[in-house]
VOTI-586631 format. One record per residue: residue number from 1; residue in one letter; x, y, z of N, C-alpha, C, O in turn. Coordinates in pm, 1 decimal, decimal comma. Example, Ala and Ser with C-alpha at 12.3 -4.5 7.8 and 13.67 -1.06 7.14 Angstrom:
BEGIN
{1; 'a'; {1319,0; -569,0; 780,0}; {1230,0; -450,0; 780,0}; {1320,0; -330,0; 780,0}; {1423,6; -331,9; 846,5}}
{2; 's'; {1285,0; -225,0; 708,0}; {1367,0; -106,0; 714,0}; {1290,0; 3,0; 787,0}; {1340,9; 113,8; 803,9}}
END
This chain:
BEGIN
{1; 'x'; {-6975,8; -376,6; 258,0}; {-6876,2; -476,3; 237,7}; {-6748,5; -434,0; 310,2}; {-6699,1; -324,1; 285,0}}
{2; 'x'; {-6689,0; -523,2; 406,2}; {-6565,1; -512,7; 468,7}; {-6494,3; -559,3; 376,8}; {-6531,3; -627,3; 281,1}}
{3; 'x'; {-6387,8; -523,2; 403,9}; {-6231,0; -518,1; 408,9}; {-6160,9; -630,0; 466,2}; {-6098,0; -606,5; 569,4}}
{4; 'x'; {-6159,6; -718,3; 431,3}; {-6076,5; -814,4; 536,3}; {-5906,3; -835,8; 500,1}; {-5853,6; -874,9; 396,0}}
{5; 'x'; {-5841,4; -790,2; 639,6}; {-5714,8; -788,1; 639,1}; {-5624,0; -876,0; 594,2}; {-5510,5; -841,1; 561,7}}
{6; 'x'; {-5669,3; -1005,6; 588,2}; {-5570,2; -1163,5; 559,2}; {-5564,2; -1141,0; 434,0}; {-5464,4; -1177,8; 372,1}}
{7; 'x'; {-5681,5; -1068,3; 362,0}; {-5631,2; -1085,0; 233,7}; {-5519,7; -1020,0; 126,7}; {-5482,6; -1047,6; 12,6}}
{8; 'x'; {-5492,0; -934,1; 211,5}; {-5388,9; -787,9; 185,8}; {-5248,3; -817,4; 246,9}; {-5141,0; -763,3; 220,2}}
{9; 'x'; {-5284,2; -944,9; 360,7}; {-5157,3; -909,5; 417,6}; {-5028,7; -1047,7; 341,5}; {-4911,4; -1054,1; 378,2}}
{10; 'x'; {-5075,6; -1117,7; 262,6}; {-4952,5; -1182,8; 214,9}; {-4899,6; -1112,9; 138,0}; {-4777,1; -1101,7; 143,3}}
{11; 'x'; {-4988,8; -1030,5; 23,4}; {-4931,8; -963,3; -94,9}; {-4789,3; -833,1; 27,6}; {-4666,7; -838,4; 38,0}}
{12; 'x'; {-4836,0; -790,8; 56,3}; {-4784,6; -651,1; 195,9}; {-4644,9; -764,4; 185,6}; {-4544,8; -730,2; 122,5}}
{13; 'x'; {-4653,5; -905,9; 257,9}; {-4549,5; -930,2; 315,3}; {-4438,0; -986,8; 223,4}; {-4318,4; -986,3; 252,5}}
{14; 'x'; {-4496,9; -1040,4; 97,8}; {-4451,0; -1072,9; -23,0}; {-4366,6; -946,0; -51,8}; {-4245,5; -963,6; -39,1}}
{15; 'x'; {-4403,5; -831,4; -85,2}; {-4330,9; -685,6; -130,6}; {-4239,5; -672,4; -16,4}; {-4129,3; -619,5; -31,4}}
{16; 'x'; {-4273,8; -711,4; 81,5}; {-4145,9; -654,8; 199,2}; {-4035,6; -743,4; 138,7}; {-3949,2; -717,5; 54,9}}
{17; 'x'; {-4058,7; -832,6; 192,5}; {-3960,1; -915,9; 154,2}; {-3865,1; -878,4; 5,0}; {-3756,7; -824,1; -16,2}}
{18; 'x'; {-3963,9; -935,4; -73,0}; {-3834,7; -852,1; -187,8}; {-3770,2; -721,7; -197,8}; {-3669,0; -689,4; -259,9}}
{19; 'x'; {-3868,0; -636,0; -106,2}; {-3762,1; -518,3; -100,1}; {-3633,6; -515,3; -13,3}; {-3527,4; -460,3; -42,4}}
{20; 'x'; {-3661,9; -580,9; 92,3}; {-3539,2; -619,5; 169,3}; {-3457,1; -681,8; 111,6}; {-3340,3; -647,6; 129,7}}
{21; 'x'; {-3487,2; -802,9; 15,3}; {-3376,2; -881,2; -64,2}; {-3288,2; -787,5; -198,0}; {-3178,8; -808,2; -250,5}}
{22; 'x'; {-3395,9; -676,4; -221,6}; {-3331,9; -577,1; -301,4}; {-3211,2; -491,2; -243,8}; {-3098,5; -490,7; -293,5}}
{23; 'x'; {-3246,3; -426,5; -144,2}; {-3204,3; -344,5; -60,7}; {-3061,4; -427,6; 14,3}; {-2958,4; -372,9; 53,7}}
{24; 'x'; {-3090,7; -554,3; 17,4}; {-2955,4; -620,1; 95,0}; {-2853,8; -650,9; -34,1}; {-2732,9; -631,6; -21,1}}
{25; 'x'; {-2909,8; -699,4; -157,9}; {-2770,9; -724,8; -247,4}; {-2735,4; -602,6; -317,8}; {-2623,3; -592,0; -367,7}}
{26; 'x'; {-2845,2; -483,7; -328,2}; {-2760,3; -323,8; -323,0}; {-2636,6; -325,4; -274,9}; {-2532,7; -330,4; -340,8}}
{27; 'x'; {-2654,3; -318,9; -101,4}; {-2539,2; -329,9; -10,8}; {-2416,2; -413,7; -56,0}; {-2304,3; -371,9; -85,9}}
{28; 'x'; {-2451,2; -510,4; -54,8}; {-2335,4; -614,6; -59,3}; {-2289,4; -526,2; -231,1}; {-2196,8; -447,1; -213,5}}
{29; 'x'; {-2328,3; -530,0; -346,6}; {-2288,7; -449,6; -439,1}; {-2230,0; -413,9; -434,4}; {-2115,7; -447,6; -465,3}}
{30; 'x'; {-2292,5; -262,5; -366,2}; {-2153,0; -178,5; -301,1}; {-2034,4; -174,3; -270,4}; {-1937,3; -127,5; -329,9}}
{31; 'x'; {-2049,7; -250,9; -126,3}; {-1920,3; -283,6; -57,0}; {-1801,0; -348,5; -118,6}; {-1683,2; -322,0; -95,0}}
{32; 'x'; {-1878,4; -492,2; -251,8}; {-1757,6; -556,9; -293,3}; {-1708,3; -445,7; -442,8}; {-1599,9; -455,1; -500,4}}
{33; 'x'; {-1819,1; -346,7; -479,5}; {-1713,4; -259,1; -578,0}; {-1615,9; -162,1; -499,4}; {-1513,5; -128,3; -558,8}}
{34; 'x'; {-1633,8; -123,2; -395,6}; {-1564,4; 12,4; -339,4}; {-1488,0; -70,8; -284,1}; {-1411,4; 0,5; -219,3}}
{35; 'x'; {-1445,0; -229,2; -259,6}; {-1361,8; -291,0; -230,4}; {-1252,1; -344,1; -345,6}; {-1130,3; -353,0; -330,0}}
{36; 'x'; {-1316,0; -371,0; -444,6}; {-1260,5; -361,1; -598,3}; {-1157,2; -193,8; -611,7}; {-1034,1; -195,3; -614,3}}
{37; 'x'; {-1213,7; -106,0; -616,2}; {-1206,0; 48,1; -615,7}; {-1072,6; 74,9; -535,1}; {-970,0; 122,1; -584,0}}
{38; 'x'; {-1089,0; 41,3; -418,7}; {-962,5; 39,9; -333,2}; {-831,5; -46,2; -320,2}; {-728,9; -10,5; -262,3}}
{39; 'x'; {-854,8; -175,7; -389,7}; {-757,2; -253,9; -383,1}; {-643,4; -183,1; -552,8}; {-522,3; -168,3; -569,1}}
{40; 'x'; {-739,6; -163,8; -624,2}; {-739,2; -87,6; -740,7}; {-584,8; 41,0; -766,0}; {-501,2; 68,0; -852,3}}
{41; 'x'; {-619,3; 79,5; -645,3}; {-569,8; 208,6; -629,3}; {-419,7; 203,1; -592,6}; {-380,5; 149,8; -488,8}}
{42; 'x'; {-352,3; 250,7; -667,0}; {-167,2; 206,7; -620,4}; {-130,4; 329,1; -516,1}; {-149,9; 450,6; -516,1}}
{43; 'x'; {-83,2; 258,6; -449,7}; {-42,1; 392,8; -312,1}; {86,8; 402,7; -359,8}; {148,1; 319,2; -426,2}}
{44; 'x'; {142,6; 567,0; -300,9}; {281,6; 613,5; -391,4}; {374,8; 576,3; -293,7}; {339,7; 563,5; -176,5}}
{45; 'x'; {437,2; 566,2; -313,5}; {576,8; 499,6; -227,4}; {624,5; 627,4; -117,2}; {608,9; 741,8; -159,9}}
{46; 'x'; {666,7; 614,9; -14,5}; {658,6; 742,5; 97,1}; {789,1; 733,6; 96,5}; {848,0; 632,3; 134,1}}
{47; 'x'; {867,2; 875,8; 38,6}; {981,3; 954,7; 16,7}; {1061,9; 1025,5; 95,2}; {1041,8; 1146,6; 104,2}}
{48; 'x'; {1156,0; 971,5; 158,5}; {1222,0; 1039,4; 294,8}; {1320,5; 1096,8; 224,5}; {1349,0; 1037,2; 120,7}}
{49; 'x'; {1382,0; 1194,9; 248,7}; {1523,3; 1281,1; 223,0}; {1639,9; 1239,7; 328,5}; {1650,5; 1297,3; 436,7}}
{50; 'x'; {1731,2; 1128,7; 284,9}; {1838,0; 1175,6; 384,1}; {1983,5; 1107,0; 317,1}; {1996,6; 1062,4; 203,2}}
{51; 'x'; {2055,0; 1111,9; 392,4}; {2193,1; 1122,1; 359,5}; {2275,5; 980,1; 389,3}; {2292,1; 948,6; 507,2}}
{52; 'x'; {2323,2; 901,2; 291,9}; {2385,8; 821,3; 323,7}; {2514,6; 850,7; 430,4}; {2593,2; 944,5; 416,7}}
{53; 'x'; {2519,9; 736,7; 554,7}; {2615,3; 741,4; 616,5}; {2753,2; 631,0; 602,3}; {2870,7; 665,4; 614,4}}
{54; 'x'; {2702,3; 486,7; 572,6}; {2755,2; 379,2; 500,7}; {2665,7; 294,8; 448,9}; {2549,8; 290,2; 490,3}}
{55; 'x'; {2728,5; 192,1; 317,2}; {2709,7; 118,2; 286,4}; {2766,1; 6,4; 281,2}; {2872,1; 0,1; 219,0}}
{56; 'x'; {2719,0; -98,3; 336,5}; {2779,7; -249,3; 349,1}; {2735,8; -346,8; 204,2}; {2621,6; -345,8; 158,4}}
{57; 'x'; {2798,9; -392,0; 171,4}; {2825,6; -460,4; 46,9}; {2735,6; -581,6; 60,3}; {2732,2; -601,4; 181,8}}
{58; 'x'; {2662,1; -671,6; 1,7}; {2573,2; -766,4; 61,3}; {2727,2; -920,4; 71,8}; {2807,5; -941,4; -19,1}}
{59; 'x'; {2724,6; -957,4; 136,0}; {2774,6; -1100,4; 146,6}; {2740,6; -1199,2; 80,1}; {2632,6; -1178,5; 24,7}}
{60; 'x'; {2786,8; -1307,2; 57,4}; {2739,2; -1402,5; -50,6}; {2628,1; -1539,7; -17,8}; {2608,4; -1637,6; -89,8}}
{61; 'x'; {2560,9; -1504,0; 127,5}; {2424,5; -1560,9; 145,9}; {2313,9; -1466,0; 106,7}; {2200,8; -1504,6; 77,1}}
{62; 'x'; {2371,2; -1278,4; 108,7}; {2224,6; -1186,2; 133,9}; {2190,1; -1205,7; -19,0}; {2259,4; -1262,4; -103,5}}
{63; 'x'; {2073,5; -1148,8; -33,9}; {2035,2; -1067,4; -113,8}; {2015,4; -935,9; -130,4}; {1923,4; -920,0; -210,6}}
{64; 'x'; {2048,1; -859,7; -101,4}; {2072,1; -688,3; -55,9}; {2156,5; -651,0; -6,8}; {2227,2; -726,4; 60,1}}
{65; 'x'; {2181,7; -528,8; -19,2}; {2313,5; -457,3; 51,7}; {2210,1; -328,1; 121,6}; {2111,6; -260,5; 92,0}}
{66; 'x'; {2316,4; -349,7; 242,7}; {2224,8; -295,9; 357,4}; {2292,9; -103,9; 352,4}; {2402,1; -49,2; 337,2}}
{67; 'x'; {2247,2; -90,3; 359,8}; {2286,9; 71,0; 379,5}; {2231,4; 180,1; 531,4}; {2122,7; 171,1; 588,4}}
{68; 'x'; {2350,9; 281,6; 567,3}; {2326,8; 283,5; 701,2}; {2264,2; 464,4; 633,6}; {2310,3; 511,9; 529,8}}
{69; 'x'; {2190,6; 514,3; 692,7}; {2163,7; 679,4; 679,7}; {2182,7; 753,1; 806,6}; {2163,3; 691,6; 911,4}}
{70; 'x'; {2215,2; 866,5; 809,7}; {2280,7; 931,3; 910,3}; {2128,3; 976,9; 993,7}; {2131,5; 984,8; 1116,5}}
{71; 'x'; {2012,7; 1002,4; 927,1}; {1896,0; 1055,1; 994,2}; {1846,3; 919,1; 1089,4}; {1770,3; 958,5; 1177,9}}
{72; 'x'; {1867,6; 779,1; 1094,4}; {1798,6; 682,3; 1089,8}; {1897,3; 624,1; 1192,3}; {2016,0; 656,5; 1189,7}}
{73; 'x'; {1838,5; 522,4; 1299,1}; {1922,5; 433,1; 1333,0}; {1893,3; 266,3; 1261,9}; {1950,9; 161,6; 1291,5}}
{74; 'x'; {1799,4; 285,8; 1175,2}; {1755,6; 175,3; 1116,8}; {1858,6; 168,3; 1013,1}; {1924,5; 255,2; 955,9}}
{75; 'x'; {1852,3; -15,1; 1001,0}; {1954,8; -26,7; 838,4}; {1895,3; -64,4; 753,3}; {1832,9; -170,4; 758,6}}
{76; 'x'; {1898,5; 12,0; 652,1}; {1803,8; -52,5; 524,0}; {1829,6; -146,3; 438,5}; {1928,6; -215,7; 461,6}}
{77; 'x'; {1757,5; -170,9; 330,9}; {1774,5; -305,1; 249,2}; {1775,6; -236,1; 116,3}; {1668,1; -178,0; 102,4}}
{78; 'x'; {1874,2; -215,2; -12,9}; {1847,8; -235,6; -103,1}; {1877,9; -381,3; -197,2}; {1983,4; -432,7; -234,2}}
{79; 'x'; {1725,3; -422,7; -217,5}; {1750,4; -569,2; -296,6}; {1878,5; -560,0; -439,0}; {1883,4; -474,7; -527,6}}
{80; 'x'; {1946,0; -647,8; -423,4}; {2058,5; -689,7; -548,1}; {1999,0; -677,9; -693,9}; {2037,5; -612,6; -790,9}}
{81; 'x'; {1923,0; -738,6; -681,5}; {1817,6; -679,7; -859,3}; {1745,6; -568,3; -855,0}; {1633,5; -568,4; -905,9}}
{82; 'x'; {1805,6; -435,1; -783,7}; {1764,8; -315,3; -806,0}; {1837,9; -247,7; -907,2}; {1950,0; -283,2; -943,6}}
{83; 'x'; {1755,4; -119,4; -967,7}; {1836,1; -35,3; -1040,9}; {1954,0; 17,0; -1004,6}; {1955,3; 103,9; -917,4}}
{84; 'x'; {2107,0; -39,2; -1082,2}; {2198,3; -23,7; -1059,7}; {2209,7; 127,1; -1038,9}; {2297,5; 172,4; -965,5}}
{85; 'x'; {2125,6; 202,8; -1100,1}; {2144,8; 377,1; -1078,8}; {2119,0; 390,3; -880,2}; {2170,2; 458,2; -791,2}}
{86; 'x'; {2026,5; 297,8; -885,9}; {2031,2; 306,6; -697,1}; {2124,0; 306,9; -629,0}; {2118,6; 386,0; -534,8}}
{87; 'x'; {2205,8; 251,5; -638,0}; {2332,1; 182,8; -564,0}; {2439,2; 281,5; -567,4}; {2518,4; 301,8; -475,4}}
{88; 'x'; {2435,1; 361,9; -718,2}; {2541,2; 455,3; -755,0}; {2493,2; 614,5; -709,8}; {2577,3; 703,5; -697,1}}
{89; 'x'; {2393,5; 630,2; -694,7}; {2313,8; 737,5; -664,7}; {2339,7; 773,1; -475,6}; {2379,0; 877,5; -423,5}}
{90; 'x'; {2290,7; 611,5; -395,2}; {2364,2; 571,8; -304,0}; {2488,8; 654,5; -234,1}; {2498,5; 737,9; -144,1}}
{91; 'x'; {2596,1; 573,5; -341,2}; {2751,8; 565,1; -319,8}; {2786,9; 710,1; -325,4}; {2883,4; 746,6; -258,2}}
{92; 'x'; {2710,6; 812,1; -408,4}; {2746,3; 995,6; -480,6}; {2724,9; 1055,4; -341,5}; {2793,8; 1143,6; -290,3}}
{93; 'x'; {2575,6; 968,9; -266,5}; {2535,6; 1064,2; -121,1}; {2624,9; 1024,5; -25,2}; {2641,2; 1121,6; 48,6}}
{94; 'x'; {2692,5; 929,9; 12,8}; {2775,9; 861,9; 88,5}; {2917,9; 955,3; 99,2}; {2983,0; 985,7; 199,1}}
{95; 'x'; {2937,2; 985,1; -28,9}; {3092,4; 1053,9; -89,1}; {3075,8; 1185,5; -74,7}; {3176,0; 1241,7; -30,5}}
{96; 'x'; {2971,7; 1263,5; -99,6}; {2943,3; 1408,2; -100,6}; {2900,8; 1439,5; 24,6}; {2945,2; 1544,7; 70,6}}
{97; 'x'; {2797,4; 1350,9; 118,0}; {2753,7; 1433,7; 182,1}; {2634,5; 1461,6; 186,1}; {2576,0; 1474,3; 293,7}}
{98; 'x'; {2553,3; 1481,9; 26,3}; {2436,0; 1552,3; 6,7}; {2340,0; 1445,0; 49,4}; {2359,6; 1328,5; 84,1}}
{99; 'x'; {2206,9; 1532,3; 34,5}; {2107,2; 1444,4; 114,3}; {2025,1; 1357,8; -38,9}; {2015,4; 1421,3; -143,9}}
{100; 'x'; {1987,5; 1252,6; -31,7}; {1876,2; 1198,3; -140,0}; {1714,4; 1176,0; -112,8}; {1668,2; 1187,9; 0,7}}
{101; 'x'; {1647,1; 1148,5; -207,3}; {1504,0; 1106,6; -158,5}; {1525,4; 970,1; -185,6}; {1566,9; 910,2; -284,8}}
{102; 'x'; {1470,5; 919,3; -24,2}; {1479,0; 736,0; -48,1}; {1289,4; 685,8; -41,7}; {1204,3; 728,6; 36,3}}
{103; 'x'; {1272,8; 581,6; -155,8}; {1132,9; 572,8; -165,5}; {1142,9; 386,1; -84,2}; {1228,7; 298,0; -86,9}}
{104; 'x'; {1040,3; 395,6; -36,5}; {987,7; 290,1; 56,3}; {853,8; 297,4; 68,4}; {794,2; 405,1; 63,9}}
{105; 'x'; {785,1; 163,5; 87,4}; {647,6; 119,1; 10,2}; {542,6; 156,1; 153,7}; {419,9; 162,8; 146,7}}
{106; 'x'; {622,2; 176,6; 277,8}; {556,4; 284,5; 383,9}; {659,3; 270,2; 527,5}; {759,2; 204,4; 556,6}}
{107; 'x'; {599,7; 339,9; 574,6}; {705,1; 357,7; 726,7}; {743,2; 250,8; 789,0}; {844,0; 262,8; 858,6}}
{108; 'x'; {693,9; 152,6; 784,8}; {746,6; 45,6; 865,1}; {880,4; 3,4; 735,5}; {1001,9; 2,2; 755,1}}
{109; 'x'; {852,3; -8,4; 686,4}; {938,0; -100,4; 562,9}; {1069,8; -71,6; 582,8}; {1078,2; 41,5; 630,6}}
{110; 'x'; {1203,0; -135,2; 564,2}; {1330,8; -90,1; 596,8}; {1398,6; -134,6; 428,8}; {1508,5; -95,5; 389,7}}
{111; 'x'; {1298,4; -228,2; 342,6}; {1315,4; -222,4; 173,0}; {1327,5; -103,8; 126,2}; {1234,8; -26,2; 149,3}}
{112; 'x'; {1458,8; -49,7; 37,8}; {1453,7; 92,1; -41,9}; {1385,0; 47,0; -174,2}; {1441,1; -39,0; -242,1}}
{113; 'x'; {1301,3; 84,7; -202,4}; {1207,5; 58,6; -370,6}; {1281,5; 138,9; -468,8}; {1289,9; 81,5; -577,4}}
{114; 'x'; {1343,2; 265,6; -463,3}; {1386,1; 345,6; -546,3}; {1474,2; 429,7; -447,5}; {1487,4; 413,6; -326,2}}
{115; 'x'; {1551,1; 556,4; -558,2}; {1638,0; 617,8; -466,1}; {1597,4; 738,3; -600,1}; {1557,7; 692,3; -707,1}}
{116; 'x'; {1612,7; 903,1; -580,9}; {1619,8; 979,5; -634,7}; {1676,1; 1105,0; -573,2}; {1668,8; 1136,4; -454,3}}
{117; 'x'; {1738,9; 1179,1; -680,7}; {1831,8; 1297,1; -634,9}; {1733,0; 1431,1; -557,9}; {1788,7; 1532,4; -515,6}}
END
């Protein structure tokens, strides 16, 4: 008694198939949790040290008062509904001299998020 191949080969192609359909929404699984995972994740605000050089007062269209730092030729933004300790923390490095840590949400950004001694 032979063996005949036709009869083996739907069941064969039946199992492929669902293993591939297994094997592909694995993947996709994956990708959309480790995409979950990463959006997830709060990045820390990137902390420069430097020294106020001036501060300009915002005008009565801005919303922020722009502040100049002596390391930077960029002018920054601190928004008007920031922690008033910002502004005064600011004004201490401006007057003294000393240097501060200014937090910003990454290098491009010219927004101050926080200010610390």
């Amino acid at each position: 008694m032979s063996i005949n191949k036709n009869t083996f080969h739907p069941v064969i192609r039946s199992a492929y198939r669902t293993g591939v359909l297994i094997l592909l929404f694995l993947v996709v699984g994956l990708q959309s949790c480790s995409a979950f995972a990463q959006r997830k994740k709060k990045k820390k605000p990137l902390e420069t040290k430097m020294t106020v050089a001036a501060i300009r007062p915002a005008s009565k269209d801005e919303t922020f008062v722009t502040v100049i730092f002596l390391q930077s030729a960029r002018f920054f933004k601190l928004p008007n509904n920031a922690n008033p300790a910002y502004l005064e923390l600011l004004k201490t490095s401006e007057k003294t001299h000393q240097p501060i840590i200014v937090l910003r949400t990454n290098d491009e950004s010219d927004v101050i998020v926080g200010v610390k001694k």
